[in-house]
Backbone as CSV, one residue per row, in Angstrom:
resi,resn,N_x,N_y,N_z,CA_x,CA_y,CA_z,C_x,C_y,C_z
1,UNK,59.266,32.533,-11.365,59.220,33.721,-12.201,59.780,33.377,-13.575
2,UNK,58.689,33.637,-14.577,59.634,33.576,-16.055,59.593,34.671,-16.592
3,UNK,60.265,34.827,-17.745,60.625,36.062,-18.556,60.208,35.765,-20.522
4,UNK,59.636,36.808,-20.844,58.865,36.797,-22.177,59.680,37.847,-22.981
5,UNK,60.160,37.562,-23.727,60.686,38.590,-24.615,59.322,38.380,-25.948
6,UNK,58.698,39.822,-26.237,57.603,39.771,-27.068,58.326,40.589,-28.018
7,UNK,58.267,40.159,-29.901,58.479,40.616,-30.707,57.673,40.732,-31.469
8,UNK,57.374,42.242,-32.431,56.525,42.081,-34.136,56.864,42.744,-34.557
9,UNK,56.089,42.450,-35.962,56.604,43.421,-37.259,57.647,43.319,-37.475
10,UNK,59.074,42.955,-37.406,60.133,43.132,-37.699,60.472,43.468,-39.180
11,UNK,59.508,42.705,-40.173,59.715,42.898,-41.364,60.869,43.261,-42.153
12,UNK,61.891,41.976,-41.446,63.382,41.550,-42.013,63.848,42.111,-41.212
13,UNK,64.142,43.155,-40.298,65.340,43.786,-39.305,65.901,42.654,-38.878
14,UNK,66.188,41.247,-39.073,67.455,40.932,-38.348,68.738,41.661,-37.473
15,UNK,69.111,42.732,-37.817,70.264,43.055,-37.233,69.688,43.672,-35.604
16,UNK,68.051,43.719,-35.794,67.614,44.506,-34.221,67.096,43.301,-33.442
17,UNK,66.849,41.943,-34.190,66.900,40.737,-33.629,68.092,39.923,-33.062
18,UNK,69.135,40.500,-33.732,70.468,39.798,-32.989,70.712,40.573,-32.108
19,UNK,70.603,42.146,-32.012,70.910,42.903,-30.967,70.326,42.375,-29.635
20,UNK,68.809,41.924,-29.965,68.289,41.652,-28.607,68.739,39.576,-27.872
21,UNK,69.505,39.151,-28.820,69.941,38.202,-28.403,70.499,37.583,-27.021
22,UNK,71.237,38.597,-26.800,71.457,38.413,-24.966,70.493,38.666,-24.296
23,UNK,69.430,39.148,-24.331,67.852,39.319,-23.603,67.452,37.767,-23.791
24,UNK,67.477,37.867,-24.821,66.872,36.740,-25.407,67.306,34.977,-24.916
25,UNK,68.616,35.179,-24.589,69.482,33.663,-24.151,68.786,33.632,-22.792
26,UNK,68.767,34.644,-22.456,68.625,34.188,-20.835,66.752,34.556,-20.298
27,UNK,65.783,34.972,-21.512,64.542,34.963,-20.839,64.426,32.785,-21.220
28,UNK,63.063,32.958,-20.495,62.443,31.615,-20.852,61.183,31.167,-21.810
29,UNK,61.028,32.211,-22.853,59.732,32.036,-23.383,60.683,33.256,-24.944
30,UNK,60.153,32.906,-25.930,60.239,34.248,-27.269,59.077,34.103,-28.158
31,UNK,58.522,34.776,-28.012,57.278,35.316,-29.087,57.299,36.236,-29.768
32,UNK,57.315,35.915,-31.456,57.272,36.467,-32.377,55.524,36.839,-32.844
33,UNK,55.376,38.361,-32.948,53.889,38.478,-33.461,53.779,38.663,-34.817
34,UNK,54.327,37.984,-35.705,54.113,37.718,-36.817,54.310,39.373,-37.710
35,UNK,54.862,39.484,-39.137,55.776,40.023,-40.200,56.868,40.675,-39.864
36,UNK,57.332,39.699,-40.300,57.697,38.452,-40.629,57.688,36.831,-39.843
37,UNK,56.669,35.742,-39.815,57.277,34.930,-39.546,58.332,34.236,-40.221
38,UNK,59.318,34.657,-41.114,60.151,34.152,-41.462,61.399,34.685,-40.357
39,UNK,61.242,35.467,-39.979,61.597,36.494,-38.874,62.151,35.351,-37.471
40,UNK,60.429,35.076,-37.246,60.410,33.953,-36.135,61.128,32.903,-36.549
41,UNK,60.988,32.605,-37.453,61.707,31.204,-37.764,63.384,31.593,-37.507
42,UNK,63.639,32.310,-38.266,65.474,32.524,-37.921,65.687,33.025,-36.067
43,UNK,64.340,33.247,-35.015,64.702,32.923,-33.637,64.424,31.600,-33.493
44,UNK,63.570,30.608,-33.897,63.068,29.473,-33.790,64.530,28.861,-34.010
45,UNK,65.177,28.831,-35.002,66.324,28.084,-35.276,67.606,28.496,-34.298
46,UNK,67.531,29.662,-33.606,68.227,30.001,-32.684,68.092,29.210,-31.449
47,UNK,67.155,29.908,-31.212,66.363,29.310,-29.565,64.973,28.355,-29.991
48,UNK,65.047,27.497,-30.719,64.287,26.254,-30.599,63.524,25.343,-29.735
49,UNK,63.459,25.959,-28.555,62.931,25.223,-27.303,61.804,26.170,-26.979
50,UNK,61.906,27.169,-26.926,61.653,28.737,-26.477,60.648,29.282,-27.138
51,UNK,61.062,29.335,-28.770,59.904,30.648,-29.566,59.025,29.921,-29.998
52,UNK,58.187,30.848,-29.965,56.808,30.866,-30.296,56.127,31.881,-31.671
53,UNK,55.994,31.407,-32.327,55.378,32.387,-33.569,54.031,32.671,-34.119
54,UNK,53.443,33.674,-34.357,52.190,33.676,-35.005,52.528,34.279,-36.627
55,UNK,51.687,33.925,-37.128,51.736,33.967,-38.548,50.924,35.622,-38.918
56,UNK,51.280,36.949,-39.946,50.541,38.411,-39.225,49.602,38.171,-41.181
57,UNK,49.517,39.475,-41.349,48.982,39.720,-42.906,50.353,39.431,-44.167
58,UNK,51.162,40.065,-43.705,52.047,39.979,-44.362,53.175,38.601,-44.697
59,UNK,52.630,37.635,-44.486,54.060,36.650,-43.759,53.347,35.679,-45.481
60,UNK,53.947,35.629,-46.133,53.999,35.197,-47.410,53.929,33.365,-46.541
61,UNK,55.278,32.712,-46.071,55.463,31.886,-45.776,55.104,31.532,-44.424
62,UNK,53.754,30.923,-43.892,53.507,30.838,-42.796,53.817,29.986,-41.329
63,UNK,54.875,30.075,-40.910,55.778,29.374,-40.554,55.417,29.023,-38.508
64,UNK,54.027,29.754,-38.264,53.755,30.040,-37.186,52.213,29.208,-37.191
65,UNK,51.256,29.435,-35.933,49.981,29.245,-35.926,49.192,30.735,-35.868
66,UNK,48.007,30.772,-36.582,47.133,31.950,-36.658,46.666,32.730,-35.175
67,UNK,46.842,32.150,-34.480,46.525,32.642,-33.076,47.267,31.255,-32.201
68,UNK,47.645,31.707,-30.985,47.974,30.357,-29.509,47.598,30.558,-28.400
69,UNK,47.580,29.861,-27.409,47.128,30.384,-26.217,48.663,29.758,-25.491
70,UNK,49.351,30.454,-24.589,50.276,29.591,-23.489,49.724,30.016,-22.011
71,UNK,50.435,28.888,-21.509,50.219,29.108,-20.439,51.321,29.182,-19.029
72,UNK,51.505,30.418,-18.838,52.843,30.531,-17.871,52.511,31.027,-16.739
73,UNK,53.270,30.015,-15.715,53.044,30.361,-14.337,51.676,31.120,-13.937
74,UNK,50.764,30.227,-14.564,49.147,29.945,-13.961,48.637,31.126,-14.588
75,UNK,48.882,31.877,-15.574,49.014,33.155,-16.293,48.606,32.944,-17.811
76,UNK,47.464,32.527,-18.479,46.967,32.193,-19.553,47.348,33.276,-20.536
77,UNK,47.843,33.161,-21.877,48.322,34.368,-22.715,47.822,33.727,-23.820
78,UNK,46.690,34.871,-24.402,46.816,35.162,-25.962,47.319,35.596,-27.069
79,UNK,48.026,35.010,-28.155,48.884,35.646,-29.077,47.972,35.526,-30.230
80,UNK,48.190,36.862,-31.114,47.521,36.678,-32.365,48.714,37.909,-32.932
81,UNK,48.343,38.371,-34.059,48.657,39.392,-35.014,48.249,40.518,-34.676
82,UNK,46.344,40.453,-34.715,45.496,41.352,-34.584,45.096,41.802,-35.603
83,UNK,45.514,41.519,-37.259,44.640,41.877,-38.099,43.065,41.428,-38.501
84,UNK,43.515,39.838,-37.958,41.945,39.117,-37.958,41.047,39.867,-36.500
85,UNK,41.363,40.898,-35.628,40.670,41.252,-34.848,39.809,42.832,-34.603
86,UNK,40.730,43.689,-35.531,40.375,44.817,-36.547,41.590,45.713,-35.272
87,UNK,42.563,45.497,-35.083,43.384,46.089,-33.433,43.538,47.798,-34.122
88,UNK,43.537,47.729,-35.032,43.557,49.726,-36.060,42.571,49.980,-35.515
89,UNK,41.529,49.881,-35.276,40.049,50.217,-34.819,39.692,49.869,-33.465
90,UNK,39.531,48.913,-32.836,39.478,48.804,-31.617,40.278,47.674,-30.888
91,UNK,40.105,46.895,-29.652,41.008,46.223,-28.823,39.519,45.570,-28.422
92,UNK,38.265,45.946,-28.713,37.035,45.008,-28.117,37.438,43.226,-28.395
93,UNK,37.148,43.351,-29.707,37.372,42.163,-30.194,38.356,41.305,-29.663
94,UNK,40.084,41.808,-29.932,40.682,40.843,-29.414,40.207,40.518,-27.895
95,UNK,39.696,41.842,-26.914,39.609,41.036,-25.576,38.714,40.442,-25.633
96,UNK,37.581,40.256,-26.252,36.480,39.485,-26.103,37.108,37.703,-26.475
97,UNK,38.188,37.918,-27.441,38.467,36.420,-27.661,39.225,36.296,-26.835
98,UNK,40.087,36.770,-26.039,41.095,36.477,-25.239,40.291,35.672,-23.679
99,UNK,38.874,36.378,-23.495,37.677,36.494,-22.135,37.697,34.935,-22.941
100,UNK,36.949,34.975,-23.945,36.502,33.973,-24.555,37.176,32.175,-24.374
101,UNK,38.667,32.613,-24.522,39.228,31.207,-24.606,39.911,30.945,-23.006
102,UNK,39.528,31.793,-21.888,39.879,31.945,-20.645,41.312,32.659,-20.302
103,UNK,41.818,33.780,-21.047,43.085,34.897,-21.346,42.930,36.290,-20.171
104,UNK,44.125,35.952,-19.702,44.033,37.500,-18.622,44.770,38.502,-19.666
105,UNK,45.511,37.724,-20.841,46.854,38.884,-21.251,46.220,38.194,-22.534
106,UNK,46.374,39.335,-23.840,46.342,39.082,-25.281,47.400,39.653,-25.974
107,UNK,48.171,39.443,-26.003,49.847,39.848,-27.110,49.090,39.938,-28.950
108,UNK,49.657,41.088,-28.956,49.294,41.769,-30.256,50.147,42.713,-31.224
109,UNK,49.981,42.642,-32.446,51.050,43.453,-33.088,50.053,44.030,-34.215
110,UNK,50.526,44.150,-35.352,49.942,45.055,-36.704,50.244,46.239,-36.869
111,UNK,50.045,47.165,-35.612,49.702,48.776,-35.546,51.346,49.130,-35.983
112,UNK,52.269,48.387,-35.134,53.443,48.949,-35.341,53.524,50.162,-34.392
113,UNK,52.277,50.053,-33.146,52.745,51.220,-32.331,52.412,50.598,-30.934
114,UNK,53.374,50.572,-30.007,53.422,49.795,-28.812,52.263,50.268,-28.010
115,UNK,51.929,49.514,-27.176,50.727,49.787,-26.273,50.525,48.715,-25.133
116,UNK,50.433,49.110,-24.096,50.036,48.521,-22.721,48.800,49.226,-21.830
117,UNK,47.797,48.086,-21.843,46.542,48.857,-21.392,45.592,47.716,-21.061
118,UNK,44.292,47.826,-20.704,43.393,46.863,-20.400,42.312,47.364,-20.973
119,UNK,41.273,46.539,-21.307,40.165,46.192,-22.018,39.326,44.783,-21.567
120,UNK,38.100,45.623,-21.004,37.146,44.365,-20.092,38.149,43.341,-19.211
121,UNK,38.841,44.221,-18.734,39.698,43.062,-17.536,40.747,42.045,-17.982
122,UNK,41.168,42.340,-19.383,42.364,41.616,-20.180,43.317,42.684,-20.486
123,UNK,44.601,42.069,-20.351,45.674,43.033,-20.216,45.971,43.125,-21.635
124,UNK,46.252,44.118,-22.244,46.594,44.022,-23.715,48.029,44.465,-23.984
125,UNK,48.680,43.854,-24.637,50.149,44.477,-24.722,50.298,43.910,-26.336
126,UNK,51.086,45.063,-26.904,51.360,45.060,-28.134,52.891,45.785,-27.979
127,UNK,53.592,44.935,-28.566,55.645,45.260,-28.296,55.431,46.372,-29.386
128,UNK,55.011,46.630,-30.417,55.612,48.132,-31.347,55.943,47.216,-32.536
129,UNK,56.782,47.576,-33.335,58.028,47.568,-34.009,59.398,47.173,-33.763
130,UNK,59.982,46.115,-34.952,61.607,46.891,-34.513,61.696,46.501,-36.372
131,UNK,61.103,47.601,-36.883,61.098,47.439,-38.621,62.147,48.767,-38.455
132,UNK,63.274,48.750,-39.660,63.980,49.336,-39.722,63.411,50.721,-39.777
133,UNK,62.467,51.327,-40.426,61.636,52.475,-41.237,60.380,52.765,-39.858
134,UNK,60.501,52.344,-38.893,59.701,52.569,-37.641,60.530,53.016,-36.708
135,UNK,59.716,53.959,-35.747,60.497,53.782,-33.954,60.359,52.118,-33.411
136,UNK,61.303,51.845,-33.557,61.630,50.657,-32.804,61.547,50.461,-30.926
137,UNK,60.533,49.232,-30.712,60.371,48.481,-29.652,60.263,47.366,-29.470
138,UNK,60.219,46.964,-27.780,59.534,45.151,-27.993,59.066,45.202,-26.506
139,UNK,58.567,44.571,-26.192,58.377,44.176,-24.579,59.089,42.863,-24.089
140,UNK,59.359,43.359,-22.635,59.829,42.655,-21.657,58.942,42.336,-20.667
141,UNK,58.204,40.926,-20.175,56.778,40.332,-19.556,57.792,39.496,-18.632
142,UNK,57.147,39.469,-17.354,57.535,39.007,-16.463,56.454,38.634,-15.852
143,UNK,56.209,37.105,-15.665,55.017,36.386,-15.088,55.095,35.457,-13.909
144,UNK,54.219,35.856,-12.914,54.985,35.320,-11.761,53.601,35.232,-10.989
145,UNK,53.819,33.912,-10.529,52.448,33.918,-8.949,51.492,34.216,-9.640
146,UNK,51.034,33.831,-10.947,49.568,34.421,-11.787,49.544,35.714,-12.149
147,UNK,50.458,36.563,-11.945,50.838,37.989,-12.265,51.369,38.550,-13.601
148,UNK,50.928,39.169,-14.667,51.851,39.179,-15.355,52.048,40.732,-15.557
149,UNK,53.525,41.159,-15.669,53.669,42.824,-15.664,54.855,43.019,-16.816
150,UNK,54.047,44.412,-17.454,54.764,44.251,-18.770,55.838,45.563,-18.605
151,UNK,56.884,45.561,-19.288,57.776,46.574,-19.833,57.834,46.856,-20.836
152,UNK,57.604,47.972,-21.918,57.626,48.112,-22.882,59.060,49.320,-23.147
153,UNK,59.994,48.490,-24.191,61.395,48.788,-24.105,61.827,49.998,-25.624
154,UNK,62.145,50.759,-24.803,62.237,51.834,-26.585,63.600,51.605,-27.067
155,UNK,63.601,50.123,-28.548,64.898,49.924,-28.898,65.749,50.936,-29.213
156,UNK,64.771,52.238,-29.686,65.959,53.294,-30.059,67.014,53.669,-29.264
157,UNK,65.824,54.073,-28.265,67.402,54.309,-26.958,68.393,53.675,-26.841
158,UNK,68.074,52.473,-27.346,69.193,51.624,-26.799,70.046,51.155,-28.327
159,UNK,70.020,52.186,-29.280,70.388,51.610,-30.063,70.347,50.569,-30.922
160,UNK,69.081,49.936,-31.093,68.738,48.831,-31.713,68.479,48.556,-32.911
């Protein structure tokens, strides 16, 4: 069983990125969905073994790859942004690339509004926000036995 802490948009909130730091020490995977990847980079320099970054519209300095595929516990995952996929308008597209490059799960950000759902048989999860000027979220993915099941976490509640 591993553990995914999924992040986007942050667009500088550091202080809701250190909050989630103890989540963070002890999952086995961190993905940043890009604006800020400068964002990712200050977890990259944290947890350096671990994160993973995509580069979104906004990321001046591109410090990530435009899309990745991983692969955990027999559990293929797509990461992108979602602006190159039109995700404001629909979720076709990204699942069609996700079907496309052999993806049960496509990780997505842009909207700034969390979402867990499926589309043509690909799981779609998008963490939200944790931009200061947003309702703040992120997801918690737990992948196991080819399974992957998402939590989507409302930082407000928790003070974040």
């Amino acid at each position: 069983m591993k553990s995914v802490v999924i992040v986007s948009d942050t667009h500088g909130n550091r202080r809701a990125l250190e909050a989630l730091f103890p989540v963070m020490e002890e999952s086995e995977y961190i993905i940043h969905l890009g604006d800020t990847s400068q964002d990712g980079g200050y977890l990259r320099a944290r947890f350096p073994d671990k994160t993973y970054i995509v580069n979104g519209n906004c990321d001046l300095m591109k410090l990530g790859e435009n899309e990745l595929v991983l692969e955990i516990e027999n559990v293929r995952i797509f990461a992108c942004h979602g602006h190159l996929y039109s995700v404001k308008y629909t979720t076709a597209k990204l699942a069609a690339r996700a079907k496309e490059l052999g993806c049960g799960v496509a990780l997505y950000g842009h909207t700034h509004s969390a979402y867990e759902g499926e589309t043509d048989g690909v799981l779609l999860i998008n963490p939200g926000t944790l931009s200061r000027y947003s309702h703040k979220s992120y997801c918690y993915l737990i992948v196991n036995g080819g399974k992957a099941v998402a939590k989507i976490v409302d930082a407000d509640e928790r003070n974040i």
